[in-house]
BATOR-505862 format. One line per 4 residues: number of its first residue (from 1); for each residue x, y, z of C-alpha. Coordinates in pm, 1 decimal. Layout:
BEGIN
NUM) X Y Z ~ ...
END
This chain:
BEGIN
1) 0.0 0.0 0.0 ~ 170.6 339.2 -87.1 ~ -105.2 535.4 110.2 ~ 51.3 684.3 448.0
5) -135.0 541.1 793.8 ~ -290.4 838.1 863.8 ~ -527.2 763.1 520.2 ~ -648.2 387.0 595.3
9) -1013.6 364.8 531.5 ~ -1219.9 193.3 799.4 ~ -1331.7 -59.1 555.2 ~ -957.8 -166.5 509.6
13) -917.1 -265.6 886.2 ~ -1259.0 -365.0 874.2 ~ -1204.0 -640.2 636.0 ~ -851.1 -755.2 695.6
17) -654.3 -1020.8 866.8 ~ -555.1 -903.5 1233.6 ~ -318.1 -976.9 1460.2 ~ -348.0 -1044.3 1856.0
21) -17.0 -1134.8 2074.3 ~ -57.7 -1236.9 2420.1 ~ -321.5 -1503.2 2450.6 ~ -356.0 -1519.6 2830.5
25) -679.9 -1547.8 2970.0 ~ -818.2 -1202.3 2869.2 ~ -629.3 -1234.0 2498.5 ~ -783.5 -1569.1 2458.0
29) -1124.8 -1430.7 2504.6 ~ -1044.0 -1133.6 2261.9 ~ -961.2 -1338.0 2021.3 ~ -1263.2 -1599.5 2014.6
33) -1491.5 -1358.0 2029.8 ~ -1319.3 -1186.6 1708.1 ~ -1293.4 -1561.8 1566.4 ~ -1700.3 -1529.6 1631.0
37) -1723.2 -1241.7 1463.1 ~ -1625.0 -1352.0 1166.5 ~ -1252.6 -1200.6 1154.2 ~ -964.0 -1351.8 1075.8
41) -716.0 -1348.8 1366.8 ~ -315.0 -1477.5 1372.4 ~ -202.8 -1587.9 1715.1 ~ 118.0 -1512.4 1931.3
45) 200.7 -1586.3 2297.8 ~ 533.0 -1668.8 2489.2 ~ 422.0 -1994.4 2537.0 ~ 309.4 -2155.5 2235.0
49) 34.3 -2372.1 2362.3 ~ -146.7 -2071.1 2440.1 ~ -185.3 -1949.5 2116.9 ~ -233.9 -2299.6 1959.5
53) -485.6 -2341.0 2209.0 ~ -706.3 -2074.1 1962.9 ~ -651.1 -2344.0 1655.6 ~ -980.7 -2505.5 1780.9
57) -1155.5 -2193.2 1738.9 ~ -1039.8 -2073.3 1363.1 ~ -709.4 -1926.4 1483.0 ~ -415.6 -1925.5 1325.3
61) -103.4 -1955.1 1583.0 ~ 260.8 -1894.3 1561.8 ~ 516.4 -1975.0 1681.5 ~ 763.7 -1640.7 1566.8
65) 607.0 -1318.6 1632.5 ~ 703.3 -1174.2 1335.4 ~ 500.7 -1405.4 1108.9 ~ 227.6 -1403.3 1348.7
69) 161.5 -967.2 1261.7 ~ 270.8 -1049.7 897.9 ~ 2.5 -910.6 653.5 ~ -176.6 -798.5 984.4
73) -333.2 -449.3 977.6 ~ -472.6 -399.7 1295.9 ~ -242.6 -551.6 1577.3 ~ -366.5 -613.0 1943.2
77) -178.5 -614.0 2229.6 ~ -216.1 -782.9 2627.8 ~ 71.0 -847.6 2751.3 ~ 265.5 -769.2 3106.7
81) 355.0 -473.8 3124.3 ~ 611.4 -158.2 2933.4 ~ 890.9 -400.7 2933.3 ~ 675.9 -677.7 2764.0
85) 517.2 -461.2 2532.0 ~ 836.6 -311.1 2386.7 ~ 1024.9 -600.6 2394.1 ~ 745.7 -799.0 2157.2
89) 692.0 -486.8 1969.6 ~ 1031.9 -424.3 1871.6 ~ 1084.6 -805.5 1801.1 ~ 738.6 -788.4 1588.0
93) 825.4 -477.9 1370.2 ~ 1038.5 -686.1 1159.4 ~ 717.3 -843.8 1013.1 ~ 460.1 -556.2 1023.9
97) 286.9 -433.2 731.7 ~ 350.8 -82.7 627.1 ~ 128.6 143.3 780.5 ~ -28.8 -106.2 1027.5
101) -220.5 49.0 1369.9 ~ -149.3 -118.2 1708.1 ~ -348.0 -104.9 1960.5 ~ -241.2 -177.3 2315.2
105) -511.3 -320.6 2611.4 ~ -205.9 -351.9 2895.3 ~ -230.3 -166.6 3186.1 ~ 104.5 41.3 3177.7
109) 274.4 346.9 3287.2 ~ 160.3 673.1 3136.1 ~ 517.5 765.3 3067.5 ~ 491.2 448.0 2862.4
113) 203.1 482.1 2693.8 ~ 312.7 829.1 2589.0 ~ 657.5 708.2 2456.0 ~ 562.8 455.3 2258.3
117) 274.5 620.3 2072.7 ~ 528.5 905.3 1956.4 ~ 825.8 616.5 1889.3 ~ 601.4 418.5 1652.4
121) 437.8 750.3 1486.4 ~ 824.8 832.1 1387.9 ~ 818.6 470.3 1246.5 ~ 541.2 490.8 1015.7
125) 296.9 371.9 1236.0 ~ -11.1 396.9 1440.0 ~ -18.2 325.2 1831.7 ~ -319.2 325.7 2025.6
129) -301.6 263.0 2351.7 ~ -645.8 98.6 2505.6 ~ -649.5 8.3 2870.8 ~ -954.7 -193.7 2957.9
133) -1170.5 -254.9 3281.5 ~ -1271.9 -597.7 3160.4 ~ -1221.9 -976.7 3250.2 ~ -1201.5 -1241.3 3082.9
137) -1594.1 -1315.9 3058.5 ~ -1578.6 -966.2 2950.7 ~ -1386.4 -965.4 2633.5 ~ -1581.2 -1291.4 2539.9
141) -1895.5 -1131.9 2576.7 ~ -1831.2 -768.4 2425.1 ~ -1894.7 -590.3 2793.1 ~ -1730.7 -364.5 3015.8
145) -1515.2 -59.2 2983.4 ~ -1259.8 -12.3 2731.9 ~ -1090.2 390.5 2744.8 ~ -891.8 565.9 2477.4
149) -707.9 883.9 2439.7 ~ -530.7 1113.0 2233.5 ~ -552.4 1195.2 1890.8 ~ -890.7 1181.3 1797.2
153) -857.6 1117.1 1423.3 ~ -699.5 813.2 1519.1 ~ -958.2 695.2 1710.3 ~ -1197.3 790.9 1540.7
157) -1125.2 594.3 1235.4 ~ -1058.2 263.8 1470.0 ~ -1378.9 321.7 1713.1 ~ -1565.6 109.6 1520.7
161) -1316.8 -199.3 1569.1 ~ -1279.4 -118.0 1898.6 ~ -1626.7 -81.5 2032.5 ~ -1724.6 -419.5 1901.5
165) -1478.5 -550.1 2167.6 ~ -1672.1 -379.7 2477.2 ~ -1965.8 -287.4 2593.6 ~ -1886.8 97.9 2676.4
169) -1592.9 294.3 2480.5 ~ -1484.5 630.7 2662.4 ~ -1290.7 863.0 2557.7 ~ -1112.6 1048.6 2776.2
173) -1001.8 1344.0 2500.4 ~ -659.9 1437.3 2317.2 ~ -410.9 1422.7 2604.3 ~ -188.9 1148.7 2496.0
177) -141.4 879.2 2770.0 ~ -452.9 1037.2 2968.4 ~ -616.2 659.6 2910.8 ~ -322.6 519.5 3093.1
181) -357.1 742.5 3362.1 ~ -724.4 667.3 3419.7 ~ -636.1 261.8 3426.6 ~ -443.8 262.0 3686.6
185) -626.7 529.7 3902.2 ~ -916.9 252.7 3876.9 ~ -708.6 -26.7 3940.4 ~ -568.8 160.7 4260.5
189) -958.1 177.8 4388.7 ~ -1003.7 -138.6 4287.4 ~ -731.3 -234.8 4528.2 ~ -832.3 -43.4 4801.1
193) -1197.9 -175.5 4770.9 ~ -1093.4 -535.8 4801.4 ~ -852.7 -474.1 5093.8 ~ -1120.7 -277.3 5255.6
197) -1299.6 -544.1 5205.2 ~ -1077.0 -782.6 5374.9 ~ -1091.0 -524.3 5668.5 ~ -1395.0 -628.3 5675.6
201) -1385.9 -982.6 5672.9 ~ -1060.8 -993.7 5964.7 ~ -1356.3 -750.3 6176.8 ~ -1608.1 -980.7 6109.3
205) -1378.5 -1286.3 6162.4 ~ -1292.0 -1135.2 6520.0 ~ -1608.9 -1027.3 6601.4 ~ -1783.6 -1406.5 6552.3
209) -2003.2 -1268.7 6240.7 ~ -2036.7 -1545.2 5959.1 ~ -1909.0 -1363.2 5627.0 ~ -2245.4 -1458.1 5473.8
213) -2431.4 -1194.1 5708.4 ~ -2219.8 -904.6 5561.2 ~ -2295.1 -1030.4 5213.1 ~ -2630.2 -956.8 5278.5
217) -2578.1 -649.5 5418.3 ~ -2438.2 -536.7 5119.3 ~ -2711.2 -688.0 4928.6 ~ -2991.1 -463.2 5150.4
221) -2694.8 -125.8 5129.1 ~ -2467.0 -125.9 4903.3 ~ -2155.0 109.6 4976.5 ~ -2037.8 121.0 4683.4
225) -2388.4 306.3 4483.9 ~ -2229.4 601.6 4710.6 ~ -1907.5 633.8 4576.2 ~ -1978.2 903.5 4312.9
229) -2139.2 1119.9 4520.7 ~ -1875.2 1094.3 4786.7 ~ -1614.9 1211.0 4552.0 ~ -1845.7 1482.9 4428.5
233) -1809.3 1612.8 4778.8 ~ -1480.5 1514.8 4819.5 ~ -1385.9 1736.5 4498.3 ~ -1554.6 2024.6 4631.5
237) -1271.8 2027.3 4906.8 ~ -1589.8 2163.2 5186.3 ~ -1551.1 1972.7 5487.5 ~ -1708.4 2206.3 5683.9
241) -2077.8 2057.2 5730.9 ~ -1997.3 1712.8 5872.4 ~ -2214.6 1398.4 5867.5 ~ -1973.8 1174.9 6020.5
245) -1698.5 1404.6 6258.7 ~ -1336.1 1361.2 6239.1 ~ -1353.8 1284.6 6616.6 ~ -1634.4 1006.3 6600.8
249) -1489.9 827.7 6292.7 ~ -1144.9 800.9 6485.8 ~ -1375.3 670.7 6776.3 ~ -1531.0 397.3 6599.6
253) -1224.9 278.5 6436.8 ~ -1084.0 260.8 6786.6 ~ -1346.1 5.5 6837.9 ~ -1258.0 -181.3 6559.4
257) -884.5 -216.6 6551.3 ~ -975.0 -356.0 6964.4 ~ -1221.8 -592.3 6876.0 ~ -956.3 -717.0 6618.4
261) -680.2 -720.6 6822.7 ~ -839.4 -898.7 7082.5 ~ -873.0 -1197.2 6894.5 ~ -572.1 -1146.6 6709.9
265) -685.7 -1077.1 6382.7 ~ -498.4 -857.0 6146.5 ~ -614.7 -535.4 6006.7 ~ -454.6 -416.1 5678.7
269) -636.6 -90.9 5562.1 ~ -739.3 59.9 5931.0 ~ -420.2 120.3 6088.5 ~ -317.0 352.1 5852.8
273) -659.1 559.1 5773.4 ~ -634.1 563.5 6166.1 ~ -314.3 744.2 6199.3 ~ -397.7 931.5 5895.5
277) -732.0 1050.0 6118.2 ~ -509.5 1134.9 6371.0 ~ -253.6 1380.4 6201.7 ~ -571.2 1552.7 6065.9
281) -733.4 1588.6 6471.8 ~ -349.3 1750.8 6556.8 ~ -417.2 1976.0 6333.9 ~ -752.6 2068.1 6450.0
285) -990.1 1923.6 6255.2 ~ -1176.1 1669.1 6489.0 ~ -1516.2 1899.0 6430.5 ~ -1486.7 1844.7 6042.2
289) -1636.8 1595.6 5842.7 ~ -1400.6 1290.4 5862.3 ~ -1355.8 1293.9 5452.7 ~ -1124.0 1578.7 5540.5
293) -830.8 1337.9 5508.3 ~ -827.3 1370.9 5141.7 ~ -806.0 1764.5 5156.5 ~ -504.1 1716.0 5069.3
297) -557.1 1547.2 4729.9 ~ -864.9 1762.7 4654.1
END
């Protein structure tokens, strides 16, 4: 093709072969539910019987890289992390066709993401980086959240591949590496949630409650329907009209960080919003609302 990248026509990635390397368990699911699509996909992964794995399903695996993104236009991506993705990149390149677009689903640095989308421009080439909130069942199904950013014309002529692959596209605007920003701020809550959640658990452990009674409470209130509002508020950086004081929040989790020590139990989370609590009462907040210890980050 003597046309430069920035003219392919959506009906040109639309209609021809593609490329996906790293066939873990979220790859794998990309790429059958591609297969069921009707496109045709060639295979890569580290360890071969991952990829040949996909032969069942109308793959085609192989075992070098480069042959595996040959005559490719669109190339996907899931791999590790920066490291991985350069080093298979780099290795790849040898084999790609001119003017090819890759697009990128690993979580990675922004720094990264940023880099390599300017390195591969200077190439002759399109990268796209495309962090996902999705699982494996996910990418099988076509749900979740995949996010983008950057240069719009870019995705704008590959939206249409992309939101095929997920339930909900969002794009976060032209700030390259914006998309990798947003992944792992996610990720981090994710994180949190789950070891607040084992908080939780250890409280409930100590405490003789069976782990099935705080299921339901969450199934009667659910914390989590609150989050947006609380960072609404949080944003606003007003901390001035309390519904939970400083002083009474640092009370109860004196309560709970006893009853857990008691009986031994380990607390992961709590210890350390506690002595965050207490730095902000020093300072004479007590009276506040006890979300004042993210004024900081406001």
């Amino acid at each position: 093709m003597k046309q430069s990248v920035k003219y392919l026509t959506l009906s040109y990635i639309k209609y021809s072969m593609k490329a996906f390397l790293g066939t873990g368990l979220l790859g794998s699911n990309f790429v059958k539910a591609m297969l069921r699509r009707g496109d045709q996909v060639q295979v890569w992964n580290r360890t071969l019987s991952k990829a040949k794995a996909l032969e069942t399903d109308g793959a085609l695996a192989f075992e070098e890289v480069t042959e595996a993104v040959r005559g490719a236009a669109v190339i996907h991506l899931t791999l590790k992390d920066d490291a991985a993705v350069n080093e298979v990149l780099e290795a790849a390149s040898v084999g790609f066709e001119f003017g090819a677009i890759i697009i990128d689903h690993t979580t990675t640095s922004v720094e990264g993401a940023v880099e390599r989308t300017a390195a591969w421009k200077a190439k002759g080439f399109t990268y796209l980086h495309a962090p996902v909130f999705m699982g494996p069942p996910n990418a099988l199904e076509g749900s979740g959240n995949m996010l983008v950013s950057g240069d719009q014309e870019v995705i704008a002529r590959v939206e249409g591949e992309l939101s095929k692959m997920t339930g909900k596209l969002i794009n976060f605007g032209q700030e390259e590496g914006k998309a990798a920003g947003i992944k792992l701020i996610g990720n981090l809550f994710l994180i949190s949630m789950t070891a607040g959640l084992s908080d939780a658990l250890a409280l409930a452990k100590a405490l003789d409650i069976d782990s099935a009674d705080i299921s339901s409470l969450f199934a009667s209130w659910n914390p989590g329907a609150g989050a947006p509002a609380r960072l609404d508020k949080l944003r606003t950086g007003d901390f001035s009209k309390p519904s939970w004081e400083l002083d009474m929040a640092r009370k109860d989790a004196g309560l709970m960080m006893s009853a857990a020590s008691a009986k031994g139990v380990k607390l992961t989370v709590l210890p350390a919003v506690a002595a965050e609590m207490d730095a902000w009462i020093a300072k004479g907040h007590g009276s506040d609302d006890w979300s004042v210890i993210a004024k900081d980050n406001c």
